[in-house]
N, C-alpha and C positions, 0 to 999 in steps of 0.2 A: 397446480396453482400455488400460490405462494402461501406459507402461513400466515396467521394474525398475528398481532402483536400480543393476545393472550399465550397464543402459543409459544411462542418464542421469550417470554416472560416465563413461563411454565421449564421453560429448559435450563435460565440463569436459576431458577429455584432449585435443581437438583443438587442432590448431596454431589460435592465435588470429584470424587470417586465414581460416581455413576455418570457425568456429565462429561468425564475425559474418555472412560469406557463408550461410550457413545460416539463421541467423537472420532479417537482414536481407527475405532470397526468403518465409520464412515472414510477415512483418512485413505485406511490400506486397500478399501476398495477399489480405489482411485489413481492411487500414487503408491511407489513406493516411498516408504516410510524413511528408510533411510540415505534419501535423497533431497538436496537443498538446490534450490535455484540461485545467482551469487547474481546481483545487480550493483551496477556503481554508480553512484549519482554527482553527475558536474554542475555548481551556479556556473552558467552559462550569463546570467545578466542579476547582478545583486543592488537590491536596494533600491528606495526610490520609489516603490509602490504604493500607488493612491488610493487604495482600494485601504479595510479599515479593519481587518482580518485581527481581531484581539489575539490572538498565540501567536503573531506573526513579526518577528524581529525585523522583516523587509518592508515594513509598513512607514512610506514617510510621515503618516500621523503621528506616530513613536518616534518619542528619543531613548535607539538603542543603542546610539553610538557608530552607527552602522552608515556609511558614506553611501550614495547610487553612485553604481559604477556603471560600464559601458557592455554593450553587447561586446561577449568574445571574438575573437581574431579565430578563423577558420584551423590555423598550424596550431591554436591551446589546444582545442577541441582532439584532432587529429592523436597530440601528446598524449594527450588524457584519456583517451579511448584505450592508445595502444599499450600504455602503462596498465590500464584496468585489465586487458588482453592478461598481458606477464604475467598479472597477481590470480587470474584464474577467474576473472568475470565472465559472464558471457551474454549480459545484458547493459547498455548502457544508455541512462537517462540522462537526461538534459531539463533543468529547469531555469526560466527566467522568471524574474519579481516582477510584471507589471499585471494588468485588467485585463487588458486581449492583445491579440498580435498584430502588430499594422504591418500593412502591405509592404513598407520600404524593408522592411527588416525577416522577411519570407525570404528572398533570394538567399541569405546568410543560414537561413537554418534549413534548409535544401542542401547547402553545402556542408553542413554539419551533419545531415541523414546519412548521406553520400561518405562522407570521412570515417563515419560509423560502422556502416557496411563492408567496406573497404578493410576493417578488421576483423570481418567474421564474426560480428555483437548483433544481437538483437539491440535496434534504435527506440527507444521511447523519448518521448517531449512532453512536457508540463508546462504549457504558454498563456495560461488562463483561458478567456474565451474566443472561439475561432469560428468563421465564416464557413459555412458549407463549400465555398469557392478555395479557401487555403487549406482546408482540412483533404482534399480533393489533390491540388497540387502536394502536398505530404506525404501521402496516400503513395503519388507516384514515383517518386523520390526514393522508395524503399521506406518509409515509417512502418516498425510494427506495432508499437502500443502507443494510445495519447491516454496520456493518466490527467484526469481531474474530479479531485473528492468532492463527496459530499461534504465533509466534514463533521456533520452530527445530523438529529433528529430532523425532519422538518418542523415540528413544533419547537423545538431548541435554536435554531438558526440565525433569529432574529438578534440572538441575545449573545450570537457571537461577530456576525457578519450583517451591515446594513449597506452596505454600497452597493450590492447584486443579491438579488432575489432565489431561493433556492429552484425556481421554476428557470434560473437563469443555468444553473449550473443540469440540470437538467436536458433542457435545450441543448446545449455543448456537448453533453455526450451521445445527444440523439444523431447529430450529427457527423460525430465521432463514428458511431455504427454505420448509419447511412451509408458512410462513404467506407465501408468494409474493414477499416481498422479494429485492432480488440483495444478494448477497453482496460484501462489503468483505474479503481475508484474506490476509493478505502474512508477514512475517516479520521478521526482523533477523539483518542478518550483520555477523560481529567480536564476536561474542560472546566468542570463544575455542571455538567451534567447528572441528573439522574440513571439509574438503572433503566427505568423505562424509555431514557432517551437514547440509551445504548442499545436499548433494544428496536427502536424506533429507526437509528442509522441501519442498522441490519436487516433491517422489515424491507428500508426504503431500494437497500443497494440487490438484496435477492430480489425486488420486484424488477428491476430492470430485466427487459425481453433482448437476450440471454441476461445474465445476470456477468458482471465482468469477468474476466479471464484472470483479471491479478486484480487481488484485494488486499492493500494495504492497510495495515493496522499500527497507528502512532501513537506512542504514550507520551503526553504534553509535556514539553522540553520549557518550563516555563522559564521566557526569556526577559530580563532585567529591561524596565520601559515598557514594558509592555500591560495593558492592563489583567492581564493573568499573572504576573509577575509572581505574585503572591497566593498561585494556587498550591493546594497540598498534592504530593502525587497520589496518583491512582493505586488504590491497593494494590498488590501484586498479582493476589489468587483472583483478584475481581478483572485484573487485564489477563489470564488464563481462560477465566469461563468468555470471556467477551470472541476470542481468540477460537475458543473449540466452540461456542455456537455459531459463531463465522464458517467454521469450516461442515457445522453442517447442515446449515442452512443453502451453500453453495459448494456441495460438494466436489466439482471437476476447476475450482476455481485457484488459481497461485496464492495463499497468505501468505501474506511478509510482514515481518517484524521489523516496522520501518523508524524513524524517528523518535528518540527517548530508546534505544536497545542498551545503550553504554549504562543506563538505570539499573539494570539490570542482572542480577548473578549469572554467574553460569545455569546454576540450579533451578533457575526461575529458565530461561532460554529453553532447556532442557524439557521441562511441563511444557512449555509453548510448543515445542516441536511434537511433542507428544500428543498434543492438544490438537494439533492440524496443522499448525506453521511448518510452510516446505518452500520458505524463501525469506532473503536479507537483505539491506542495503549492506555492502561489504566494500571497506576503506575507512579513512579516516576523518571524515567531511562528508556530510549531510545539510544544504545549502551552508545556514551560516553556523549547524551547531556538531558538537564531535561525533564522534561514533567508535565502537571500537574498533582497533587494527587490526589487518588481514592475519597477523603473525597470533594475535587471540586466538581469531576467530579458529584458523587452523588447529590450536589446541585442545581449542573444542570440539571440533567434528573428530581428530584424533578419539581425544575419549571416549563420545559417546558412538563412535563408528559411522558417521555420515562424512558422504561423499556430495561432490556436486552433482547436477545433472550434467554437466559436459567433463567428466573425469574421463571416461573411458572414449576411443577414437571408436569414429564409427557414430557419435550420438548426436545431433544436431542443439543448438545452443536452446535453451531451455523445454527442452523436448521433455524429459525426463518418461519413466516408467510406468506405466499408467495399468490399473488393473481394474477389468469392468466387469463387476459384481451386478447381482441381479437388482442393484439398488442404483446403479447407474442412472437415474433418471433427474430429471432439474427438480430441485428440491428433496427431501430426505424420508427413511423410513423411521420411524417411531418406534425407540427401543423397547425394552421389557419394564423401563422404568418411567418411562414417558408421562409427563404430567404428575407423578408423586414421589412422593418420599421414601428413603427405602425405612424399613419398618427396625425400630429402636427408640432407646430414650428421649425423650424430649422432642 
């Protein structure tokens, strides 16, 4: 069963030392440790979104400066895949800015599953919300992930998103499983969220029956025009702990270090991986905001000796090493520190 939200408040309260410790033994059960999954993310349809998404530069509500442009041409796609292929991706996302996906414009991103495949990538799509009927045609097309976040707390949701109901985003991934696809569904922290709201996203996304396959985790890229504009970022050590109770809350689950990583030191990435992150968006573009370069990122895994999951022949794209300890089951076992403090001053 899933834990409460005490308990999962109970884990952001451990001394930080104890809480990566924790994470970490959850981690190598699982996964090898020093393996990263490489995803590349294309806007595929920018701008122009009705929907009222506050952190969202693609929101025609907002003057970000930011023109709606047109759904891509099948031969970008195609480009942009095989470019991602070169650079050592072996997942490739697809996201468009509007509410949900209409029917005229299905046939075009079939054809972009198809172009995806065709490079030997794992295909994900971000289309907002989808009919059991297109989620189905997807499905056959070769679709492996459909990602759509929570974004925060249920209790929080109001205060970021009011044009669709969290019961709406909900719905969408039910059907998202329904139709046997794995799940893409993360969140965003620095909203101006509380801790317990952070806690609350992670309550909401491990109740999912499975709980997703990839859980992305995004630190607020806050963008000019928009009414977050003006938010402060999110501590660092505080998107660490959010990052290793993600990962053991949903143990067999992909974490990625997705939007807001260019924020970021090496040395803070570094704790993240350590923490349970064993996946990135990797490229220089993240719908409309940066991210760092491949040619970085390489430097980093150099250092700290990570490879990707698809480095060696023989491994299928996001396959990676999986090691099933006696704690392999849905939801986590309860360290030696679980629920206190370790024992010291103050």
């Amino acid at each position: 069963m899933p834990c409460t939200r005490a308990e999962i408040l109970a884990l952001f309260d451990l001394p930080l030392m104890d809480l990566l410790h924790q994470a970490h033994d959850v981690h190598r059960r699982h996964f090898d440790p020093n393996r990263i999954q490489l995803s590349t993310l294309m806007n595929v349809k920018s701008g122009g979104c009705r929907e009222d998404c506050s952190y969202c530069g693609q929101s025609a509500k907002y003057d970000t400066g930011l023109e709606a442009g047109k759904l891509a041409e099948t031969e970008q796609v195609r480009a942009a895949a095989a470019r991602a292929k070169a650079a050592g991706a072996d997942r490739f996302c697809m996201g468009a800015a509007w509410r949900e996906l209409k029917d005229r414009d299905l046939d075009r991103l079939v054809a972009f599953v198809t172009e995806v495949k065709g490079q030997g990538l794992e295909a994900c799509l971000t289309l907002g919300m989808l009919t059991p009927a297109q989620v189905a045609r997807l499905k056959a097309a070769g679709l492996d992930y459909y990602n759509h976040n929570l974004d925060t707390s249920p209790e929080y949701y109001d205060k970021i998103v009011t044009t669709h109901s969290y019961q709406d985003r909900l719905d969408t991934l039910a059907a998202v499983r329904e139709a046997g696809l794995k799940v893409c569904s993360g969140g965003i922290v620095g909203l101006g969220e509380s801790r317990v709201d952070r806690a609350g996203l992670l309550e909401a996304l491990a109740a999912l029956d499975p709980p997703p396959e990839s859980v992305p985790i995004n630190r607020l890229v806050a963008v000019a025009g928009t009414p977050l504009a003006g938010n402060e970022p999110l501590d660092v050590f505080e998107f660490v702990r959010t990052i290793a109770v993600a990962r053991i809350l949903m143990p067999r689950a992909i974490v990625r270090l997705s939007a807001g990583r260019s924020s970021l030191s090496d040395e803070a990435q570094a704790l993240c991986f350590f923490a349970g992150a064993n996946s990135i968006f990797y490229g220089d573009r993240l719908l409309t905001t940066g991210n760092p370069d491949h040619e970085r990122d390489q430097a980093l895994f150099a250092a700290l000796g990570l490879r990707s999951v698809g480095a060696e022949a023989g491994e299928g794209a996001g396959a990676g090493a999986r090691f099933e300890g006696p704690s392999a089951t849905r939801g986590f076992a309860p360290g030696p520190h679980w629920g206190r403090r370790a024992p010291g001053p103050g």
